[in-house]
Each structure stands twice: as C-alpha cells, then as structure tokens.
C-alpha positions in Angstrom: 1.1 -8.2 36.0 4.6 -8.7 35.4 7.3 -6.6 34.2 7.2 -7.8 30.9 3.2 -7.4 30.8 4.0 -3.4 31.7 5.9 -2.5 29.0 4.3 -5.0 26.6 1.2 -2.7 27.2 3.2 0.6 27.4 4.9 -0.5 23.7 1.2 -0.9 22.6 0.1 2.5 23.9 3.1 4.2 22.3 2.2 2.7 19.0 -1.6 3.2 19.3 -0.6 7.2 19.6 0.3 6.9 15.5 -3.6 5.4 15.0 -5.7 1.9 15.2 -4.3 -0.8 14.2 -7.4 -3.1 14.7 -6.3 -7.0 15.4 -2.9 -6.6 16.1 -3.6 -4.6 19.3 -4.8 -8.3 20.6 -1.8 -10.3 18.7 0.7 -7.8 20.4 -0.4 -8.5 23.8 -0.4 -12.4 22.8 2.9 -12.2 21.0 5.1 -11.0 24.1 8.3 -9.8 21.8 10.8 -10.3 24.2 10.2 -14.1 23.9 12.1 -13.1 20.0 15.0 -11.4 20.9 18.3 -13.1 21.3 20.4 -12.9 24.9 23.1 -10.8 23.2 22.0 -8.2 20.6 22.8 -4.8 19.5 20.2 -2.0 19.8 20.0 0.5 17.0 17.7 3.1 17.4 17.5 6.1 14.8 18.3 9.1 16.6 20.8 7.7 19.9 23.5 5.8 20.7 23.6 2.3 19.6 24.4 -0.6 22.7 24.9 -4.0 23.4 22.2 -5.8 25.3 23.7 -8.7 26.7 20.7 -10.7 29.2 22.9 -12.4 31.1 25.1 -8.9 32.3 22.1 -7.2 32.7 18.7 -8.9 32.7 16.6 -5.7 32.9 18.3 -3.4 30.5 17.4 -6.3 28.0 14.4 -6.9 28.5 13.3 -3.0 28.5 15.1 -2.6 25.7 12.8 -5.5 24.0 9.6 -3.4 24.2 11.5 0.0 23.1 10.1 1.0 19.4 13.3 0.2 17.6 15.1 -2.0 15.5 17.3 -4.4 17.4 20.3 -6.2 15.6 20.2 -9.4 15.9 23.0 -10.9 12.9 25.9 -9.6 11.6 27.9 -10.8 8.7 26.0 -13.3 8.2 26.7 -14.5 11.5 30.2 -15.5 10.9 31.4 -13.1 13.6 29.9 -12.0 17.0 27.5 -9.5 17.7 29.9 -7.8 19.8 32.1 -6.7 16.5 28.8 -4.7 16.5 29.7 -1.1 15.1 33.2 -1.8 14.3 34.5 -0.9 10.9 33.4 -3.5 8.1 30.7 -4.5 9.8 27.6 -5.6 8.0 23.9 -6.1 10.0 22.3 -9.1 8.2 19.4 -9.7 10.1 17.1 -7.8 13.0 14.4 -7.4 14.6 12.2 -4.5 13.1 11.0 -1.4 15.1 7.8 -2.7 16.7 5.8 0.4 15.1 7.2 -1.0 11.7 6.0 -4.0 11.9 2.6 -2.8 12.7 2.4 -0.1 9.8 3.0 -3.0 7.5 1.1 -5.5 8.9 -2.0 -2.9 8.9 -1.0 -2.8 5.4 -1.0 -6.4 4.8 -4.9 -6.2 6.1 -4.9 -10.2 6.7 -7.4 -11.6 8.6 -8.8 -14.6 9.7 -9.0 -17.9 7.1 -6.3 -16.0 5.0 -3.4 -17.4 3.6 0.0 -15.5 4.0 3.3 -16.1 3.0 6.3 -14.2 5.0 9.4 -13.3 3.3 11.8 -13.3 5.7 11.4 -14.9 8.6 14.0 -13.4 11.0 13.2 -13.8 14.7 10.0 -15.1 14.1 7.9 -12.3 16.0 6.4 -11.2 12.9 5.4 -15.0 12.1 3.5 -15.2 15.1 1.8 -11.5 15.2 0.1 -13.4 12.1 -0.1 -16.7 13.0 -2.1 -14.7 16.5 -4.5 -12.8 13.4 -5.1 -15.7 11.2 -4.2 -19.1 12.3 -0.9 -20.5 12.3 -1.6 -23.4 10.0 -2.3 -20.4 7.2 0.9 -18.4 8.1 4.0 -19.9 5.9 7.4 -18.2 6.3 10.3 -18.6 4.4 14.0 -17.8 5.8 17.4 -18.3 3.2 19.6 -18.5 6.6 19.2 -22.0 8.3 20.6 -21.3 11.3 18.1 -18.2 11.8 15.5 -20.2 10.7 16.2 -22.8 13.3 16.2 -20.0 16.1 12.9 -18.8 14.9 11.6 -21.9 15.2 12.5 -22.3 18.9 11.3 -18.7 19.6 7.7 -19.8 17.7 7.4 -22.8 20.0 8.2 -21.1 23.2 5.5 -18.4 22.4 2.9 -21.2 21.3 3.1 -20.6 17.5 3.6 -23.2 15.2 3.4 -22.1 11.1 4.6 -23.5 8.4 8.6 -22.3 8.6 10.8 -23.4 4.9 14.5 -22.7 4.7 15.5 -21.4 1.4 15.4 -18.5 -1.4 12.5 -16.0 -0.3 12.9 -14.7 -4.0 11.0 -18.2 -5.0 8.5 -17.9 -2.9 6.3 -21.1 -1.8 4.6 -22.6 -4.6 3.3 -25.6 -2.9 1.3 -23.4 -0.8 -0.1 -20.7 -3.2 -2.0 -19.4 -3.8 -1.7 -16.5 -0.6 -4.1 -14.1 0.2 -1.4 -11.9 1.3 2.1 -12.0 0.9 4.4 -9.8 3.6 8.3 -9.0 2.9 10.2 -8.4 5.8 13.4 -7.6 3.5 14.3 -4.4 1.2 14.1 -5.4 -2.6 14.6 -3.6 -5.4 12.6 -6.0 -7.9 9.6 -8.0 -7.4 10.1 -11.1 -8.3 7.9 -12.4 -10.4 7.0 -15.3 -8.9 5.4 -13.4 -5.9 3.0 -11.8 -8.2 2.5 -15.9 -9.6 1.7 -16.9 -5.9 -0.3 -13.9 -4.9 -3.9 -14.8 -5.3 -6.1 -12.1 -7.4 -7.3 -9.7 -5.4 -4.5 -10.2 -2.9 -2.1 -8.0 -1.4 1.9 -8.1 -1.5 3.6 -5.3 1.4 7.2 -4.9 1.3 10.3 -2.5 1.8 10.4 -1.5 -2.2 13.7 0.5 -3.5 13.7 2.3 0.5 9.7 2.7 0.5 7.2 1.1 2.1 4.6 -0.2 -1.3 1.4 -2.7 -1.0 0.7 -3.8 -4.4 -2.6 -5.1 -5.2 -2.9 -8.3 -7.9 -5.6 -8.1 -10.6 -7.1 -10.9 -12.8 -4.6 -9.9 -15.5 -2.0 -10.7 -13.6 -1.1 -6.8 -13.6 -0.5 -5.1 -9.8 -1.2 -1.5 -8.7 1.1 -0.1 -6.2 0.6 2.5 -3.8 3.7 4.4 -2.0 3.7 5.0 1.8 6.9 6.9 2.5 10.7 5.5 3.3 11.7 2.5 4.6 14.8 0.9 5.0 15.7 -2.9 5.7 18.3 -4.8 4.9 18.2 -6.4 1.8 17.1 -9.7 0.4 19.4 -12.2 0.2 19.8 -15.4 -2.2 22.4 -18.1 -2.2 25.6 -17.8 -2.7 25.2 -14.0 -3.0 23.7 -14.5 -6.5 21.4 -12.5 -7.6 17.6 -14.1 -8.5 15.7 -13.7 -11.7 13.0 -10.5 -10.7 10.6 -8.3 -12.7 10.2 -4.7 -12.4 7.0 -3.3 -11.0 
C-alpha cells in the first residue's frame, strides 16, 4: 500500500466516525482525491491557519494535505490572478475543493444509486463527478461547469482517475434539459433561489441537495410539481455563478 492508499483510508475512517455512509465508503477508496487537486492550491481549513500547497516545493505536504477533511482553494478571482495572491486583500475564492466530509453528507443526502440519473451543478475539480459516476455509472452522471477552463481541468482529472460522464460548459442555473429528466440533482454551489428549471428537470419523486441561503436543504419533487424541503444545518459555499455576472431567472422555494 502506498502513501496515498494510507491516508486515502485514514480520510475514510475519520469520516466514518460522523456515521455510515453506505456506497461511498467503496467510491472513496476508488476515487483517490488527490488525483483532483491542482499542484498549487491554498488550503483553508475552519479553525487554523490557511497555506499554500505548492507539489512541486513540497511533494508530501501536498499530497497529505489532499486527504485532510477540509476545503482546499483551488480558483481565485475567477482565475485572472494566481493562487498565490491567496489571502491578500480583495481577494475573492471562486472555486474549491469541498471538505471531504461535506461532500459525503451531501452525497448521503443525494441517496443516488445505481441506474440513476444525476445532474451535478457545479462541476469544480471533478472529484465529486466521479464519487458518482463510482455509485451509479458514469454514462448517468451529467455535470455542468459555467467556467471553461475549470471544466477543461476536470475533464483531465476525470480521465486520469478512469471516469468519463457527461461534462457541459455553461449556466448551471439552466440546468440540462437534453438529459432530464434526473433522478437526482446535486448542487455543489450556494444559491439563494432554486431555479426553476431544476425542479422542471428533477424527475417526480426525485431528490435536489444543495447549499440553500448558507444551509444544507434536499428538496423532494412531487407529481404537482410542488417540492418539500427538509433543513440540515449551515453550509457555506461559494455562490453560483452565471455569465457575465448576470443574475438568472429563479423561483423561491
């Protein structure tokens, strides 16, 4: 076992600690995250210090820091500047990759399975993309990224780990109507509307997760077209973003 194996597996017992989370136990150890995370990134946990991982200075610092349970920067300003103006004044953080325990509440959320088909909002590093493509087949995963040079990335990272789901460049808020209807839709970006045409997409009976006005929310789609949410507690993601900063159509739920 290599080094990345151990704290693959140590990540997963850490998370395990906060309760099952069935499949993705199997996908984690498939879906080595590492394999996600850029050579130079900034590492933002909650409580310390944030750094600069930089692979090249320091190969094993980043690749520990890859299977620590935190959020790791991995965009900022829309990548018109480098990561290094990381935690300077005026300094936004435009795209990451989320704390691995996150991404597991959610996705235990989410509750997809095999045969269903999921839309990702958001597709970021691509980690998440493959967690689900790992669950449920990648020709049923379809993610959808506004930024084309993240998408791009992604799209290397998903063929270096084996993965290969539908990836679409443009405005998450649309959705992907020439897949719908999903089964499940995941968010991986805070809104504080759903837009409407995720609840057009979402097949009845399915299930829509997502970071809603700084809480975690799965919303269930009945026949009428109506949802129910449930609240989980806080979370906070950066937000959605549409082009040219304009702001999409969306319903309140």
């Amino acid at each position: 076992m290599n080094q990345a194996e151990r704290l693959n597996r140590a990540m997963i017992r850490e998370i395990e600690k906060l309760g099952d989370i069935g499949p993705w136990h199997d996908a984690l150890l498939a879906v080595p995250r590492h394999l996600f995370i850029p050579n130079l990134a900034y590492v933002s946990p909650d409580d310390d210090e944030s750094y600069i991982i930089d692979r090249s200075a320091n190969p094993e610092k980043w690749l520990r820091s890859a299977y620590m349970d935190v959020a790791i920067i991995t965009q900022i300003n829309d990548g018109e500047c480098s990561i290094m103006d990381a935690g300077k004044d005026g300094v936004r953080f435009t795209s990451s990759a989320s704390a691995p325990s996150t991404v597991i509440a959610f996705l235990s959320l989410l509750g997809a399975s095999k045969g269903h088909n999921v839309l990702e909002i958001g597709t970021g590093t691509g980690w998440t993309a493959a967690l689900l493509s790992a669950v449920v087949g990648d020709h049923k995963v379809t993610s959808i990224e506004i930024d084309e040079e993240i998408g791009n990335r992604a799209a290397q990272n998903l063929r270096s780990a084996g993965y290969a789901p539908h990836l679409v460049t443009g405005d998450g808020a649309e959705g992907v109507p020439g897949k719908a209807p999903f089964d499940r839709i995941h968010v991986t970006c805070g809104i504080d509307e759903i837009p409407p045409q995720w609840i057009d997409q979402t097949k009845r009976g399915g299930i829509l997760v997502a970071p809603y006005r700084r809480e975690l929310v799965s919303l269930v789609v009945h026949e009428d077209g109506e949802a129910t949410v449930k609240h989980y507690g806080r979370a906070r993601f950066m937000m959605l973003r549409s082009p040219k900063d304009e702001t999409p159509k969306r319903a309140a739920i």
